[in-house]
C-alpha positions in Angstrom: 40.2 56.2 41.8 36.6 56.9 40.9 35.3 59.2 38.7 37.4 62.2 38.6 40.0 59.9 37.1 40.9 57.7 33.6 41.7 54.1 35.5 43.3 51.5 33.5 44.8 47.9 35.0 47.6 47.4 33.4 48.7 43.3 33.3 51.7 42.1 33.0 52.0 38.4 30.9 55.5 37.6 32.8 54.6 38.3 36.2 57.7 40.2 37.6 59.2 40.6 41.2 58.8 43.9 43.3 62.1 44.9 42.5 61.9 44.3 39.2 59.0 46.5 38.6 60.6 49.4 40.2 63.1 48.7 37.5 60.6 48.3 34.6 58.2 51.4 35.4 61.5 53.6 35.7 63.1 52.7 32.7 59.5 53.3 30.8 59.1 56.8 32.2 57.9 57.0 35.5 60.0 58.1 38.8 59.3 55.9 41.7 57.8 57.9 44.3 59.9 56.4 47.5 59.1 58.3 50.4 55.1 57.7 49.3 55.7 54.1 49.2 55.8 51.0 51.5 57.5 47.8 50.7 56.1 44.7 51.1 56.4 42.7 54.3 55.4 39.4 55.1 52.3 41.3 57.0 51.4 44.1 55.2 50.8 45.1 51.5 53.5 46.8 49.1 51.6 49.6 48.3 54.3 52.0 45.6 53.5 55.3 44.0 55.1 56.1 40.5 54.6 59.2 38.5 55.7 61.3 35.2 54.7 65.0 35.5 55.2 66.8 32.3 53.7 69.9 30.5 51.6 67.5 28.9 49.8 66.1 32.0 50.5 63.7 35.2 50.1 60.1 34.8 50.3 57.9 38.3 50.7 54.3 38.6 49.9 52.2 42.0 51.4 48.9 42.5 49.3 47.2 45.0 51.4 44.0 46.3 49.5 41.4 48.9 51.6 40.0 52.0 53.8 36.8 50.9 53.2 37.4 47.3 56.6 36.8 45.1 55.6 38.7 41.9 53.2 41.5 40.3 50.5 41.0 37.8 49.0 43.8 37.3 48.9 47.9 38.4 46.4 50.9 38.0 47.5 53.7 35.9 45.3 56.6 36.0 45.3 60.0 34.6 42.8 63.5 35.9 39.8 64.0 33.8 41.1 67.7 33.7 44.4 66.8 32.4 44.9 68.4 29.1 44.5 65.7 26.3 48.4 65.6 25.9 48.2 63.5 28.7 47.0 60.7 26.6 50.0 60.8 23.9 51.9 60.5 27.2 50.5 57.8 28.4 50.5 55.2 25.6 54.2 56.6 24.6 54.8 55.0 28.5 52.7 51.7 28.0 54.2 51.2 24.5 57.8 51.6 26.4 57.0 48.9 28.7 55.5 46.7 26.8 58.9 46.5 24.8 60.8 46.0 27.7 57.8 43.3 29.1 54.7 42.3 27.2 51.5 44.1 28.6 48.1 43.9 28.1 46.1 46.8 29.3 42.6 46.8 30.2 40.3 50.2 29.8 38.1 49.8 32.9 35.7 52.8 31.1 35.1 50.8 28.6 33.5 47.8 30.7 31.5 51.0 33.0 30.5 52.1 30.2 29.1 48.9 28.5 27.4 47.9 32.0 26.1 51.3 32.7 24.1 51.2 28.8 23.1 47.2 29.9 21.3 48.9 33.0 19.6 51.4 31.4 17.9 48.5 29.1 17.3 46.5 32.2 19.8 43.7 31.3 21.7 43.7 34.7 20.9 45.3 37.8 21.7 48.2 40.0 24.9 46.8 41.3 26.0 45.2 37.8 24.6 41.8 38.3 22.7 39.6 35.6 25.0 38.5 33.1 26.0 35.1 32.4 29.4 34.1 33.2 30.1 34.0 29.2 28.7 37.1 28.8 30.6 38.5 31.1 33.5 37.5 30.2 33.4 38.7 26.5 32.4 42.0 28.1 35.9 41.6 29.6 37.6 40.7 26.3 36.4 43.9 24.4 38.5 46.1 27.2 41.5 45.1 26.3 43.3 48.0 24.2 45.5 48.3 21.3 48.7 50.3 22.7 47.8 53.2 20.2 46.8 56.6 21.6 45.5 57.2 17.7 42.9 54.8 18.1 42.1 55.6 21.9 40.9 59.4 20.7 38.9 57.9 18.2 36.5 57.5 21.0 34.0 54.5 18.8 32.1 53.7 21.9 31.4 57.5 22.7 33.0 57.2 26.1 31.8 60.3 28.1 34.3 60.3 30.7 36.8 60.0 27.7 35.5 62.5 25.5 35.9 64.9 28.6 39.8 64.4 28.5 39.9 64.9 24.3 38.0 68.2 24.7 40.4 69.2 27.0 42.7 71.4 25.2 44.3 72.8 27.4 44.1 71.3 31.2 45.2 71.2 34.4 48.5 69.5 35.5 46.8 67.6 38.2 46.2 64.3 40.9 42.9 62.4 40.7 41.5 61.4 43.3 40.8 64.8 45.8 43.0 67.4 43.8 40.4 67.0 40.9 37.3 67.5 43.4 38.7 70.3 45.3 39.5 72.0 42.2 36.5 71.3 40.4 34.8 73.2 43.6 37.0 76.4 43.9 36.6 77.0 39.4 32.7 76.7 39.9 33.1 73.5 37.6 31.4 71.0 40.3 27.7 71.6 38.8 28.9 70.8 35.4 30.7 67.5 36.6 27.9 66.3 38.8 25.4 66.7 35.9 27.8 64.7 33.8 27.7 61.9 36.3 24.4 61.7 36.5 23.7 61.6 32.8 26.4 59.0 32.9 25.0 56.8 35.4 
């Protein structure tokens, strides 16, 4: 989940019990991809796939579950950055879904890359993000939360690049981050325009 994708971490504030989040992310929208998934085991991680694939875009969830662990806190939820910008209407109508069936707070981890990323360009932190004060990090932190309304998500204040990508998108690709972005980025000729992107991002 790096840059060819929209991550958020979305936190549940009732932690909730494997089960019972298979429950919750199906009955907001997403089908719970079961022969991509592993349980969890008093060894190994609980590592479960979820998905809703639509005309307007694919959203993916990731449940990542330590050994022994009881309950979930918190999951990924990530869309393509060459999703069409449907995908976004999509997405909150899902997180505003769950968060009536359990209260969630979602954190926009573009917003805090894109805060730290403008800090090292004025020499505030360093290379690898380090500098800041535990309080100033942590109200850093606090400004990532986001309001469960896609409205105010286009609005786009803080000029997010990665975001504004996705809004100019109107029409897109039906997609998976992660290597189905790269590989198709290659074969349209699109790679050169995303790499200079990244680096006048970073």
């Amino acid at each position: 989940m790096g840059l060819e994708s929209y991550l958020f971490l979305v936190k549940f504030q009732t932690p909730a019990a494997e089960d019972a989040v298979i429950v919750l992310l199906e009955e907001a929208g997403l089908v719970y991809l079961e022969g991509r998934s592993r349980r969890q085991t008093k060894d190994n991680y609980g590592d479960l796939y979820f998905e809703q694939r639509t005309g307007e875009g694919l959203t993916e969830a990731n449940v990542l579950i330590p050994p022994g662990h009881k309950t979930v806190d918190e999951f990924s939820l990530r869309f393509s950055i060459l999703s069409p910008q449907t995908v976004i209407d999509q997405t909150f109508a899902f997180l505003q879904r769950l968060n009536n069936l359990s209260g969630i707070k979602v954190y926009d981890t573009e917003i805090r890359n894109h805060i730290m990323r403008q800090l090292r360009k004025s020499g505030k932190v360093d290379q690898h993000f380090k500098g800041l004060s535990a309080e100033e990090d942590d109200a850093i932190n606090k400004l990532c939360f986001l309001s469960l309304n896609a409205d105010d998500f286009k609005r786009n204040e803080l000029e997010i690049m990665k975001r504004q990508w996705i809004l100019n998108n109107t029409t897109g690709e039906i997609i998976e981050g992660g290597n189905a972005t790269i590989d198709y980025l290659e074969k349209k000729g699109l790679f050169n325009r995303f790499w200079k992107w990244i680096k006048k991002e970073l």
